[in-house]
Residue, then its C-alpha position, 0 to 999 in steps of 0.5 A: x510530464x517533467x523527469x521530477x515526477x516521472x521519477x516519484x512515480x515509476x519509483x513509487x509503483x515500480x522500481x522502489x515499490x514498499x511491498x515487493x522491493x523494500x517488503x514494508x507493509x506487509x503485514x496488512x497485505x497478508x491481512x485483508x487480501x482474502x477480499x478485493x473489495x477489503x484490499x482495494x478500501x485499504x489500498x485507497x485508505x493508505x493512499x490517503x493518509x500517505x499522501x495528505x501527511x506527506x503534504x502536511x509534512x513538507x508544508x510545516x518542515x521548516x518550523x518543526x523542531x527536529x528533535x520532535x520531528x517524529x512525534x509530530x510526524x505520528x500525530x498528523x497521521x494519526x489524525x488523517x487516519x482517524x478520518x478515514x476511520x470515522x468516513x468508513x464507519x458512517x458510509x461503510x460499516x460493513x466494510x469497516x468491521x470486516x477490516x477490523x482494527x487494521x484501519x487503525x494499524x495504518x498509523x504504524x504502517x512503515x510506509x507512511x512513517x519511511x516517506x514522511x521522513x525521507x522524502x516530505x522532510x527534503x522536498x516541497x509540498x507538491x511533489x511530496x503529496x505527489x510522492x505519497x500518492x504514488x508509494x500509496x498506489x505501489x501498495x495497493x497494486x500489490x494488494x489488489x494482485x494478491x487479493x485478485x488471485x486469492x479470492x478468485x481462487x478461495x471464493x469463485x468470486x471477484x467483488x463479491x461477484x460469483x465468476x466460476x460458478x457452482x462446479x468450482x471447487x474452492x481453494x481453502x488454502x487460499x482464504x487462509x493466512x498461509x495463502x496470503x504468504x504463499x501469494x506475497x512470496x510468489x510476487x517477491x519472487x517474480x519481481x526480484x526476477x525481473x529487476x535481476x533480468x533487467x539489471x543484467x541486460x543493463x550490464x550487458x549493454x554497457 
């Protein structure tokens, strides 16, 4: 694995994750992480478009006008999100009523509109599809984590799956949207920890 992609993908999960570094995205991380099985078809939809728009993107850079950059940039998201609509609701129409109207909101998402633009736009197919994947799985990490805690928490279950058994006594706080904003701070909280210890012992070692 050459440093190119090494760097994609350590910033892409890690060290620039959307959620917990640059907080984007967040409104469908508090929407959908109730269930893991609602945040992982998010998570696996994000990585999708993110991805295939980014390739898109960078293929046709060199031929679009900049001044009409942005429109066309929401047009080939649209298209590919549109996709995964129409496959969710032919295969899976349970899981696409549940998500109701955020499949569709995946167009607006920051993430996908902030990659297009500053990375598909400067850099060659490959290692912006690469890019997409990568900030697309960042995202979906971060939701499968809170999701993992809320609907064990919540629910007893994971999956659907009952794993507490009947004497667990449910969170409701937990599958309400005030758990999911409880859970996303704790994550950011944690993470700003992390990269502040690890930044110190940086400093200290220079």
């Amino acid at each position: 694995m050459n440093k190119k992609v090494k760097k994609i993908i350590t910033l892409g999960i890690w060290e620039d994750n959307a959620i917990f570094r640059q907080i984007l995205g967040i409104c469908s991380a508090l929407a959908v992480t109730n269930l893991m099985m609602n945040s992982l078809v998010m998570g696996l939809g994000l990585m999708f478009v993110t991805a295939f728009s980014e390739l898109t993107v960078s293929l046709i850079r060199q031929f679009t006008p900049k001044h009409i950059r942005m429109m066309v940039q929401t047009l080939i998201i649209s298209a590919y999100v549109i996709i995964v609509d129409i496959f969710l609701k032919a295969y899976y129409p349970s899981i696409s009523e549940a998500l109701g109207p955020y499949v569709g909101l995946i167009i607006t998402n920051c993430i996908i509109m902030g990659r297009c633009e500053s990375f598909a736009q400067k850099n060659p197919p490959l290692y912006s599809f690469l890019d997409g994947l990568a900030s697309g799985a960042g995202y979906a990490i971060i939701l499968m984590l809170i999701a993992f805690v809320r609907e064990l928490l919540g629910f007893g279950s994971l999956f659907g799956y009952p794993v507490l058994g009947d004497a667990w006594v449910s969170w409701t706080l937990m599958i309400m949207p005030p758990g999911a904003f409880f859970m996303l701070a704790i994550v950011i909280w944690i993470s700003k920890n992390i990269f502040k210890e690890n930044s110190e012992q940086g400093g200290a070692k220079s």
